[in-house]
C-alpha positions as CSV (number, residue, x, y, z in Angstrom):
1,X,0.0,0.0,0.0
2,X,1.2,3.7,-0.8
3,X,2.1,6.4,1.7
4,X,2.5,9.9,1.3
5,X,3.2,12.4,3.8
6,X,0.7,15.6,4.0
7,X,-0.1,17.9,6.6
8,X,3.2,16.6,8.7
9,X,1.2,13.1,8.7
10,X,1.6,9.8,7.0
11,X,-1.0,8.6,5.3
12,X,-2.0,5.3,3.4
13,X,-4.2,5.4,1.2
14,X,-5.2,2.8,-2.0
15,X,-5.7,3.8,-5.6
16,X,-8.2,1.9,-8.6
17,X,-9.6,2.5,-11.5
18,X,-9.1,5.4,-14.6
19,X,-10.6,8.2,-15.2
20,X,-11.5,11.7,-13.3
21,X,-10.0,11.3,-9.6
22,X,-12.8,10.4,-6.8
23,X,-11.8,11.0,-3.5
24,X,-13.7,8.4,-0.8
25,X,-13.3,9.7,3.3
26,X,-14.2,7.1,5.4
27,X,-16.1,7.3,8.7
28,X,-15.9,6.9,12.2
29,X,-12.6,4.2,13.1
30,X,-12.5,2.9,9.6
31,X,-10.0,2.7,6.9
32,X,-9.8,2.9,3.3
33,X,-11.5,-0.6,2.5
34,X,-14.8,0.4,3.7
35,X,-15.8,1.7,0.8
36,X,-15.0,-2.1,-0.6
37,X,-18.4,-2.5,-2.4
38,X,-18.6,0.8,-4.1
39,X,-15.0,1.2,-5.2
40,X,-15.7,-2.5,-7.3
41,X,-17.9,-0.2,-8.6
42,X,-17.1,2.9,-9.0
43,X,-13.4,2.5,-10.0
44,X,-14.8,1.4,-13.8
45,X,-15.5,5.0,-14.1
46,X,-13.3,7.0,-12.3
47,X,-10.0,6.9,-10.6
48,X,-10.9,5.9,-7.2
49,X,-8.3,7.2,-4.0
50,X,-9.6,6.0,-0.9
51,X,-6.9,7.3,2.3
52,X,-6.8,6.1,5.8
53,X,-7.5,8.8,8.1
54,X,-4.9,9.8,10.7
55,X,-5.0,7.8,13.6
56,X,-6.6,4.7,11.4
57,X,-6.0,1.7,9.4
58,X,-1.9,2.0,8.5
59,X,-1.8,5.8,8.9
60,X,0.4,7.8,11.0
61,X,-1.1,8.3,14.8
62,X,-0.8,11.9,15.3
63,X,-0.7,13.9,18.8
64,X,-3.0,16.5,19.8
65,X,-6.3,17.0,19.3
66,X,-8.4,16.1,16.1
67,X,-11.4,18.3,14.3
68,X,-13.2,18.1,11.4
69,X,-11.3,21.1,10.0
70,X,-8.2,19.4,10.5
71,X,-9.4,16.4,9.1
72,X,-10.1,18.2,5.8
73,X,-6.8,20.2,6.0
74,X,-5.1,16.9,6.3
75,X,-7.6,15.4,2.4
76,X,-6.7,18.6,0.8
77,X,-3.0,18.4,1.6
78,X,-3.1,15.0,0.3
79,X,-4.6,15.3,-2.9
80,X,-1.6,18.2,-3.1
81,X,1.0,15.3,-2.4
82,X,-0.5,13.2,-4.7
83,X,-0.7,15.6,-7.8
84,X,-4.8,15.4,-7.6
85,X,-5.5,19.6,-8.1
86,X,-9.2,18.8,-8.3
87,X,-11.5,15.9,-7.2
88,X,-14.8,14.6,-7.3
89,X,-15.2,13.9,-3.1
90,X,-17.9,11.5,-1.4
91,X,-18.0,10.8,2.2
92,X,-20.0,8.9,4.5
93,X,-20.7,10.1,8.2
94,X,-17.4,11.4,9.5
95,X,-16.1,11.5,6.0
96,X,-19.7,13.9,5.0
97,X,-18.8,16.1,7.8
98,X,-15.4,16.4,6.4
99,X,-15.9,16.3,2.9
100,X,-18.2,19.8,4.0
101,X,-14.8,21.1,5.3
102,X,-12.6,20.8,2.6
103,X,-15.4,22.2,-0.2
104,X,-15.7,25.1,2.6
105,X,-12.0,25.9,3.3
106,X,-10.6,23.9,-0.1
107,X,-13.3,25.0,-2.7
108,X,-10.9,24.7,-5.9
109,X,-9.9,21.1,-5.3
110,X,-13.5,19.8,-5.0
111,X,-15.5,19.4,-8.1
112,X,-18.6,17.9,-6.9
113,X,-19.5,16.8,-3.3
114,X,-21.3,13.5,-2.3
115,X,-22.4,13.7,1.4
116,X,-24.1,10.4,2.9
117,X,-25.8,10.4,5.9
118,X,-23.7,13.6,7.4
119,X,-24.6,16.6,9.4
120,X,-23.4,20.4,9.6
121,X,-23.3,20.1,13.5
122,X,-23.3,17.9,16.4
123,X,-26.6,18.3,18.8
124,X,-27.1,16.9,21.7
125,X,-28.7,13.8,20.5
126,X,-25.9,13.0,18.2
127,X,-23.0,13.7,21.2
128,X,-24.8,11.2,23.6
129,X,-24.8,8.2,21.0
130,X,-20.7,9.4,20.6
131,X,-19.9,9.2,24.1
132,X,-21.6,5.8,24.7
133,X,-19.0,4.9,22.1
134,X,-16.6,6.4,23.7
135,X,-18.2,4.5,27.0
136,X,-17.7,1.3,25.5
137,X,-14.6,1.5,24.1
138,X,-12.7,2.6,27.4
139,X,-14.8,-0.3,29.1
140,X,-13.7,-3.2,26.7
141,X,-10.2,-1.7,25.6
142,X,-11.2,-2.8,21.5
143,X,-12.7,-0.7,18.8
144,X,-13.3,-3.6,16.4
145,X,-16.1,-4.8,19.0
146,X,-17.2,-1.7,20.3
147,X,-18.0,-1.0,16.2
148,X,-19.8,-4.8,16.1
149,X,-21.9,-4.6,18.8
150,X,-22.2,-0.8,19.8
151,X,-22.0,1.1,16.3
152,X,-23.5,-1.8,14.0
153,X,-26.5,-1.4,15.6
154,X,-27.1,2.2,15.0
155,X,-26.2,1.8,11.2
156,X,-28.0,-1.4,10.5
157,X,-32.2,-2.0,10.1
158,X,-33.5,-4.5,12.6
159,X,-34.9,-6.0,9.6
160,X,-31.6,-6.2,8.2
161,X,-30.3,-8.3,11.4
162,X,-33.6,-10.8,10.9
163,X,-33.3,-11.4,7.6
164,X,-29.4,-11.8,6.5
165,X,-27.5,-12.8,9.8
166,X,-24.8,-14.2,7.7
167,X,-24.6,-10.7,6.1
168,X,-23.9,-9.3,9.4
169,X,-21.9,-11.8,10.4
170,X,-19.6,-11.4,7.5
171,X,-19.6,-7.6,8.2
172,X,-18.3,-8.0,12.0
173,X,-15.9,-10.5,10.2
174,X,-14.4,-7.3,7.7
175,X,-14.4,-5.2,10.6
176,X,-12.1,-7.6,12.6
177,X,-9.8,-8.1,9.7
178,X,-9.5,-5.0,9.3
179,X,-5.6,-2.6,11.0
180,X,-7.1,-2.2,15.0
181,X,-7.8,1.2,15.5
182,X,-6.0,2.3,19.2
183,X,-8.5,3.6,22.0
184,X,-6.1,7.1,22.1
185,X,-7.1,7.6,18.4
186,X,-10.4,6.8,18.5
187,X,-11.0,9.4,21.3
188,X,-9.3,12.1,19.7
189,X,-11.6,11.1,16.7
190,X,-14.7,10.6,18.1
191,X,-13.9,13.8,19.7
192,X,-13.9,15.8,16.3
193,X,-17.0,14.6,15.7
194,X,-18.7,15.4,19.2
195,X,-16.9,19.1,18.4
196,X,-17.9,19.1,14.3
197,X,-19.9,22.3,13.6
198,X,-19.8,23.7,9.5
199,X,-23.1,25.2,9.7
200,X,-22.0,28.8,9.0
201,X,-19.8,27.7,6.0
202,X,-22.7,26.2,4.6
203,X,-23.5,28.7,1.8
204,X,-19.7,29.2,1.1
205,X,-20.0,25.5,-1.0
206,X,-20.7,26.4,-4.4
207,X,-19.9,23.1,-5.6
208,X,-22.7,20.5,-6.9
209,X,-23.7,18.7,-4.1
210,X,-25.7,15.1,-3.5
211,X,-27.2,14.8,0.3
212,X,-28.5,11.5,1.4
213,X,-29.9,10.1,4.3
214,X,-31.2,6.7,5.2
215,X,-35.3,7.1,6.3
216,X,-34.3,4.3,8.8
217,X,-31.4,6.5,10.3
218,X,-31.5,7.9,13.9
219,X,-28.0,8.8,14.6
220,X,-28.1,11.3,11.7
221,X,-31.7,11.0,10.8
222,X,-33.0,13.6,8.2
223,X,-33.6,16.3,10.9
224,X,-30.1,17.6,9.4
225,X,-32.1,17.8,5.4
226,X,-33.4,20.8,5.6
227,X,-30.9,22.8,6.8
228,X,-27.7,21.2,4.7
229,X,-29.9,21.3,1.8
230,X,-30.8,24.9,2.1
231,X,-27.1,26.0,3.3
232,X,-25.6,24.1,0.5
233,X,-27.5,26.3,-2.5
234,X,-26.1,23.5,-5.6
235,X,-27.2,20.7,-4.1
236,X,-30.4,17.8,-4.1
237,X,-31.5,15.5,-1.5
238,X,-32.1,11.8,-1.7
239,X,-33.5,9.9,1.4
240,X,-32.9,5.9,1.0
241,X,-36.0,4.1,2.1
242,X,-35.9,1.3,4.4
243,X,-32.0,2.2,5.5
244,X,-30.5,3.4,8.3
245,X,-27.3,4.8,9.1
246,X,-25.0,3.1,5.9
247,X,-27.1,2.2,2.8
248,X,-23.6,1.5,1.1
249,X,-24.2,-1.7,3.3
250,X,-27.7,-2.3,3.6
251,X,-29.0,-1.7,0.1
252,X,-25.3,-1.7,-2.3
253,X,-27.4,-1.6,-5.3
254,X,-29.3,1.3,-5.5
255,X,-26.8,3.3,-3.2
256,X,-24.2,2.5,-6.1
257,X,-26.4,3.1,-9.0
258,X,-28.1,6.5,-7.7
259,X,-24.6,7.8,-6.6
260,X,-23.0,7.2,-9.8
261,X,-25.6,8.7,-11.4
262,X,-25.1,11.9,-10.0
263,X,-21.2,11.7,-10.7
264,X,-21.7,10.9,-14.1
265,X,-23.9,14.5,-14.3
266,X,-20.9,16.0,-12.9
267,X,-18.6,14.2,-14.9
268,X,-16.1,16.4,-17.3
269,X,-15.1,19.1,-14.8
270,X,-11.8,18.1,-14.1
271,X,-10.9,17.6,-17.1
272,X,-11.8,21.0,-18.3
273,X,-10.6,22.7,-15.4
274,X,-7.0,20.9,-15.6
């Protein structure tokens, strides 16, 4: 796996596919292979990078504190390492609250923004569910499990747990296979998102922009539609029925078809603009 060094951190990242650059920010304590079942995907149409965050997957653990801005400073010094002047950028979660950061504070190196299941700030409802994370993973000492049976639950359907418990079970299986996450990172991560707040830089994305939500989703249920989709001025809303928290699990299909829809729309600005 590469390495490149940006924002005085080493990051990993993984690169498929041809065609315009599409930069994939994962969420909360994952690395670059959760977006396994879109990139197989995806990277038949575009050039897909998909980075470890610091503190994750084989990634440099950095000191201090962590915020979303940082986050993005750390995605847009990256695609500068990497040669990438302008990107297609999709997140999910953590990597939507970020991906709002670096079309806010980065606007030339994002050509169209894909935000999935994110939020411009962090309420109260949305800090408790993060600190009984944080709860359970000082309690058991292990992310992997605190993700299986504390976080899995939030992002899954009930229905989904009934009807494909081998699904599920394969998906705890990925996690654990997965570069272990230390408890010191995941606090100082976790914490960014507890302190993640873009609403006022809202209107500055100018960008067009694809909001989604899962109807299902309560963590960051579409109480955060309205207001993303009217501080973000380019942008349309799509709510995936029956899903909660991560459609690009619980319904691959039409998360991968609707989303490469809208990059195909946006498809061609990079290449004019380099």
């Amino acid at each position: 796996m590469p390495k490149v060094k940006a924002n005085n951190v080493m990051l990993n990242y993984e690169q498929q596919g041809s065609g315009e650059p599409l930069v994939l920010i994962p969420y909360l304590t994952a690395d670059h292979a959760c977006y396994a079942f879109q990139v197989a995907e995806y990277a038949r149409h575009f050039t897909c990078i998909s980075l470890d965050l610091r503190g994750t997957g084989e990634s440099e653990k950095a000191e201090g504190e962590y915020s979303t801005e940082v986050l993005a400073d750390d995605v847009a010094a990256f695609m500068q390492a990497l040669g990438i002047s302008r990107a297609h950028v999709s997140g999910l979660s953590l990597g939507a609250a970020i991906g709002m950061w670096l079309a806010a504070r980065h606007p030339d190196k994002v050509a169209s923004l894909s935000l999935h299941s994110g939020w411009s700030k962090t309420d109260a409802y949305l800090t408790a569910v993060i600190e009984s994370f944080q709860l359970m993973v000082k309690a058991t000492g292990n992310v992997h499990e605190m993700v299986i049976h504390g976080l899995f639950p939030w992002c899954l359907t009930p229905e989904l747990y009934a009807a494909k418990p081998d699904y599920i079970k394969s998906l705890a299986d990925f996690v654990r296979s997965r570069p272990l996450q230390s408890v010191e990172s995941f606090m100082q991560q976790s914490n960014a998102v507890k302190t993640h707040d873009v609403s006022a830089q809202l209107s500055s994305i100018k960008v067009p922009t694809l909001i989604t939500f899962g109807r299902r989703d309560a963590a960051t249920s579409t109480r955060f539609a309205g207001g993303m989709k009217e501080g973000i001025r380019n942008s349309e809303l799509l709510i995936f029925e029956g899903c909660a928290h991560a459609p690009i699990y619980e319904n691959v299909a039409e998360f991968n078809q609707t989303t490469l829809q809208f990059l195909h729309r946006h498809a061609g600005v990079v290449a004019a603009a380099s």
